[in-house]
Every structure is written in C-alpha cells, then in structure tokens.
N, C-alpha and C positions, 0 to 999 in steps of 0.2 A: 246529292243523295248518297249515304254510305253504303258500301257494297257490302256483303253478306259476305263471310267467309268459308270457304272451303267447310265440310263437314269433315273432312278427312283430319283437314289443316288443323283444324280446332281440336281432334280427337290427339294427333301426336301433340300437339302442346297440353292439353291436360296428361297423357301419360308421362311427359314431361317432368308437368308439374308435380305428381304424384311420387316419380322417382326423387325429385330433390327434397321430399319431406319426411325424410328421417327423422324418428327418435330418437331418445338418449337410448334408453334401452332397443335399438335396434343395430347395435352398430356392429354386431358380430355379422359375422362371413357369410352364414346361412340366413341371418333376416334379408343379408342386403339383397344377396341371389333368389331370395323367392319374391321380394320387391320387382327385381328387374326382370325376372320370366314371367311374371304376371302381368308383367306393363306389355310386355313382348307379347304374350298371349289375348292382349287385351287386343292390342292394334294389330296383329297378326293370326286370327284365332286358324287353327288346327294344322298350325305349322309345325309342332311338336319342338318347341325350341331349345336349346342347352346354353350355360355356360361352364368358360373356364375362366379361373383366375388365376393369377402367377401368386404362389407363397412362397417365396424363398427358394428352394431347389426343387417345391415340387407347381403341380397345376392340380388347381382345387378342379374340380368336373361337377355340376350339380346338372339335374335333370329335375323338368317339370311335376309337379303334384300326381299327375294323372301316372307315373310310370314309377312313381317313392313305394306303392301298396301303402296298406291300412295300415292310419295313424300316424304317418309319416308327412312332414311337410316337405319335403324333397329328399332324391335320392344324392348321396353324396361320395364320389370316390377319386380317389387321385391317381396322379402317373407324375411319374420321375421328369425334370424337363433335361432332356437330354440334348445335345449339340442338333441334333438332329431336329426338335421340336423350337428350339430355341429360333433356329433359321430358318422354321416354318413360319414361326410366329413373323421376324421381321419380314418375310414376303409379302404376308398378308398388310401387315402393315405399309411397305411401302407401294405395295399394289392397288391402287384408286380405282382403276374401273372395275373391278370385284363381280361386275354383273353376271360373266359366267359361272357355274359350277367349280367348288374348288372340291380339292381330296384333300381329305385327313390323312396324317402318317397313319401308318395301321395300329401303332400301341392306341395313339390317340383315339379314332375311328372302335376300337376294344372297348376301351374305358368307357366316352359317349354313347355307347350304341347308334352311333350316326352312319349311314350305309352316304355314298358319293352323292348319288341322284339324286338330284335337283338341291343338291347341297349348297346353303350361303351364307357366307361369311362375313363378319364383320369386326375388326379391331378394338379391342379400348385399350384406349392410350388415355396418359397422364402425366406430367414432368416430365413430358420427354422421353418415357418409356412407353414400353407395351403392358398393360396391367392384365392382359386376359382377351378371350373376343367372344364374341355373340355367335352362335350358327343355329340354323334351320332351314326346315324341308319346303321350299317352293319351287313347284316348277319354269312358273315362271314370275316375273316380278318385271313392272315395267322401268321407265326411269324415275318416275317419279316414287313410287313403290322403293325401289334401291336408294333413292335419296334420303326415304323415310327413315329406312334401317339405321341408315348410317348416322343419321340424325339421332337416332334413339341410341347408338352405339356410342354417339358422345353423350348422352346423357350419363348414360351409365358409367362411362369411364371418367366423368366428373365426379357423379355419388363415389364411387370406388376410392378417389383417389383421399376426398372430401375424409370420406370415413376414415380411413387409414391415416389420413394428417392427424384427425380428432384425436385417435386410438394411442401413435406416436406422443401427441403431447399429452393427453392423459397419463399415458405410463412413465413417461419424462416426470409429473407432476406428484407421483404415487411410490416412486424410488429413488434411491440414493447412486448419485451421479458418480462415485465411485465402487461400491461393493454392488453395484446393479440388486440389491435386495431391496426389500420394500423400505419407506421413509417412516418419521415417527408418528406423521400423520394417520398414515394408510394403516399403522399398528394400532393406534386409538380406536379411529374407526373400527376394524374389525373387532376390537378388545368388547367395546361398546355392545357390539352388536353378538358377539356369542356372547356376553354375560347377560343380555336379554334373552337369548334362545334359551339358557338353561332356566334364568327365573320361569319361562312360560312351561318349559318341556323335563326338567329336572337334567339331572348330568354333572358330570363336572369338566373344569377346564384350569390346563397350568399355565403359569407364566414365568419363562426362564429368564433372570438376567445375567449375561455372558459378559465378564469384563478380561482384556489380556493385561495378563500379566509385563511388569515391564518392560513396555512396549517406549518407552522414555528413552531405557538403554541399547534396545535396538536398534531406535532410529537415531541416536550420536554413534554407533557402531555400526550402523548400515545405511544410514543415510536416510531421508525423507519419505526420499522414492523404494527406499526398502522398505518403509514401514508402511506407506501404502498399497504398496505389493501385497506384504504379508497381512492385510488387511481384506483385501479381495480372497485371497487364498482361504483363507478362514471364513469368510461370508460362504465360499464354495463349498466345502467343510460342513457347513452348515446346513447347507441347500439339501447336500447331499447325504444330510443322515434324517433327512426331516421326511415325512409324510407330505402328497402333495393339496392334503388340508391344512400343514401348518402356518402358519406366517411367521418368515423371518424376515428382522426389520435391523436397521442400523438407528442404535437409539441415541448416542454421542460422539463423542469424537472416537472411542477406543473400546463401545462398549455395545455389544448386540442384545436385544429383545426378541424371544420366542414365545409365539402363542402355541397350543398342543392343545384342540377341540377334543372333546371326549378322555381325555389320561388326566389319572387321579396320579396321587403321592409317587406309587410306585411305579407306574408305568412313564414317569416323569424323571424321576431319579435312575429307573435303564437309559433315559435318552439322554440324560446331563452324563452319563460315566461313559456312555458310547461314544461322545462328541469329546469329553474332556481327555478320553486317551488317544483319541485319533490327531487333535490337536497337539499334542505333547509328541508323538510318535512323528510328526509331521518334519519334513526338511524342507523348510520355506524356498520358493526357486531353486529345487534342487542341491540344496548346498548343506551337506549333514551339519557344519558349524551353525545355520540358521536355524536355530531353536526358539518357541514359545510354548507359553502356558496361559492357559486362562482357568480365572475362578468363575465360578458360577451360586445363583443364590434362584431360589424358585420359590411359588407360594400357589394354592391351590380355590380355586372359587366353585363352590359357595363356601366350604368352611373359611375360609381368611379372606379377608376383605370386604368392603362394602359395594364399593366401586371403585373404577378403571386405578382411579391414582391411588387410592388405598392399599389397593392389590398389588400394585406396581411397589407403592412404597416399602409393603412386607419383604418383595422379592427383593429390591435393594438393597434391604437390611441384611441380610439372609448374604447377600453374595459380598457385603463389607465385613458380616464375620467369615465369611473364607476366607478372604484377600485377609484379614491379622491374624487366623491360625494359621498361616504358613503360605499362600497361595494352592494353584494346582488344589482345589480341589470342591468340593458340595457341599454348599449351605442350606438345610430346611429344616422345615416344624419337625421336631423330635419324635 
C-alpha cells in the first residue's frame, strides 16, 4: 500500500517547483526576488522574510510586498559589501547548524529592517560562491522546520545562479566580444522594432554610420593589438557621448552603427560633430603620436528609408561620400 506524503513535504516541493519555473521575461533581479519571498511566505507565512543578493560590489536587499507600500511589488535597497559583510556572508555560509539566532552587521540589519530576535538565516550559494542568503522572523523553528529553510535556500540559490548563467550568455550572445558594445544582431533587432514604434506612434529616429579612418595604417604602425585597442577606445567614446536609449553596435570589422530613438537631422548632426571631434582630439592609450579619425554618414526614418536595410543603406552611402571628400568628417541629406 503506498504511503501518503507528508502535507508539509509536498507543500516545500511545490514551492520548489514553482521557484524553478522562470520565464523568459522574468529573469530581472526584482521578478526573481519577488518569486522567492513569495515561495518563502508561502511555506513560512507571517515570517516577514528578506532577501539579499550579491551584485558585484554591492548586496541587492528586497523586502516583502506587504512593507514596498502602494503599487510597488517590493521594496528594493542596497549596501556596500564591505570586508566586513563579506566575512559575514562566509560565516553564514560555512555555519551548518544555523538553528540559533544569528545578528546582522548593523549597516546590513539598517538596510533590511531586520531587528536580531528570533532572527534566521539562510545562505545561497552557487559555483562555489555565496550568491546572497534568505532571513526571517521565527521564534522558533524545529529541525525539521530549519531543514525546510534550507532546502528552499538551495532552491533559490539554484534559480539565482540559473538566471544569471541565462542573463551571461544572453549578453555574450547580443555583443561584440571585443568593443563590449552591442553586436549587429541586437542593432537589427532594435532598428526593427523602433522603426515599428514610430510607424504606430509617429517620431523620428537616426541611423549613424561610424567608419575609422585609416585604421589599415595604424595597425602596420601599431600593431594588431593596437588597432584593437583603439578600437575599444572608441566604442568607449561612443558609449559615452550616447544617451542611455541609444544603441551602439559594432557593425564590421572597423565600422560602428548608432541608433538615436526620438533625434531628427539636427539633433543627429550635434551628436556626429560631438563624437567626430572627441575622436580626433583623442590620444589612443595615452600616447599623443596615436591619432585617429573617423567619417560618419547618417539618414533619418521616416523621411529616408523604407526599412532596416534601406535606411542603413542611405546612411552608408552618406558616410562613403565623407570617407572621398577628405575623411574626418559628416555625411547627410542636404
């Protein structure tokens, strides 16, 4: 005769199951953390639970539905991860019996709003690392209870780690593995998709093409890895005169692609003469001998073009007559 399972046992495997069923569009920081306080509040209800996740130098902090106020699906704030929190974090981590009360540092304990009492903690780990950890308010938790937790703390430090692979190769997948700017994929794509917004919603939108100037003699006068240097440098260049709606993409081997959502002719042609002099002014890895120039050619949708490759192809055109009046300098409609 089959035995009946646990009600408890079967409630942590479906929240289980629930945490590992991510969407495409869920994979941002905030869906994944209101997945996993939900799961947590599911099987722990009025524990008032938190997480943190590690980003980089800092720890993301979310807080349950019930304390974000109206409209908000969580509260969201971070803290520095300082030496201190760092070798907080691996305590917790290599501390297994966990079942006592632990203390937050105090910045941390700030941030969460988490007070000591009856405070419990839980790690998530992944690769090897600590990705963040679970806490909340129970006085008491038996063993089986704490085994729960911790059960569900590798759940989540599975999804976490899962998402974050996804997220990695996605962006691997969407840029150019030298200039770290977008690829000519991900320019299509988006080109695509604002030249649909403006047919529905009216607008306009430019399309800059950035070619350097002999960059041939560069790199027999500086080497390969010079010209791939100065290749990054000017993607940087790039980044950093653009808006953070633009997309800049690497479209060939020596030649970038800018989109500019909302800027017609003129406010197109400030952004090609800002870029073209800051490039020219530029001294490639510091070295005032390392000089370049790039021409540029532009074209503007909905007056020129039909579609993606139309529009691209005017702007081509456009930056082949710079490059034979002389280089260094801006190709457009008259």
């Amino acid at each position: 005769m089959p035995t009946v399972p646990d009600p408890r046992f079967a409630q942590l495997l479906e929240v289980g199951l629930q945490l590992s069923r991510m969407a495409p569009g869920e994979f941002g920081d905030l869906a994944v953390a209101s997945r996993i306080l939900s799961g947590i509040e599911r099987f722990f209800p009025g524990t008032d639970p938190r997480l943190g996740l590690v980003d980089g130098n800092r720890l993301l902090c979310f807080a349950p539905r019930s304390r974000a106020g109206r409209g908000a699906s969580l509260d969201l704030s971070t803290v520095d991860l300082s030496p201190l929190l760092v070798e907080w974090m691996r305590l917790r981590r290599d501390d297994r019996a966990g079942g006592a009360e632990m203390g937050l540092p105090l910045g941390l304990r700030e941030t969460m709003k988490m007070e000591p009492p009856g405070l419990r903690i839980a790690p998530l780990e992944g690769g090897g690392s600590t990705l963040g950890f679970l806490g909340m308010h129970a006085p008491r938790l038996d063993p089986a209870e704490r085994q729960a937790l911790d059960v569900l703390a590798l759940y989540a430090g599975t999804v976490v780690e899962n998402v974050r692979l996804y997220r990695r190769i996605e962006q691997e997948a969407e840029t150019d593995g030298l200039t770290e700017v977008y690829n000519y994929r991900y320019f299509m794509r988006a080109l695509t998709h604002e030249m649909d917004r403006v047919r529905r919603h009216g607008g306009e939108i430019a399309v800059v093409m950035v070619d350097v100037d002999n960059l041939k003699e560069y790199n027999d006068h500086f080497g390969h890895l010079g010209g791939s240097a100065a290749l990054r440098e000017i993607a940087v260049i790039l980044r950093s005169s653009s808006r953070t709606i633009d997309v800049v993409s690497k479209y060939g081997g020596d030649e970038f692609s800018v989109l500019l959502p909302g800027c017609g002719i003129d406010g197109a042609r400030v952004y090609c003469d800002r870029v073209r002099r800051r490039i020219a002014e530029h001294a490639f890895e510091d070295d005032p001998e390392r000089r370049l120039t790039v021409s540029m050619g532009l074209a503007v949708f909905p007056t020129e073009g039909r579609d993606p490759r139309d529009l691209l192809r005017r702007a081509d055109a456009r930056l082949y007559d710079a490059k034979s009046a002389g280089r260094d300098r801006i190709g457009a409609a008259p």
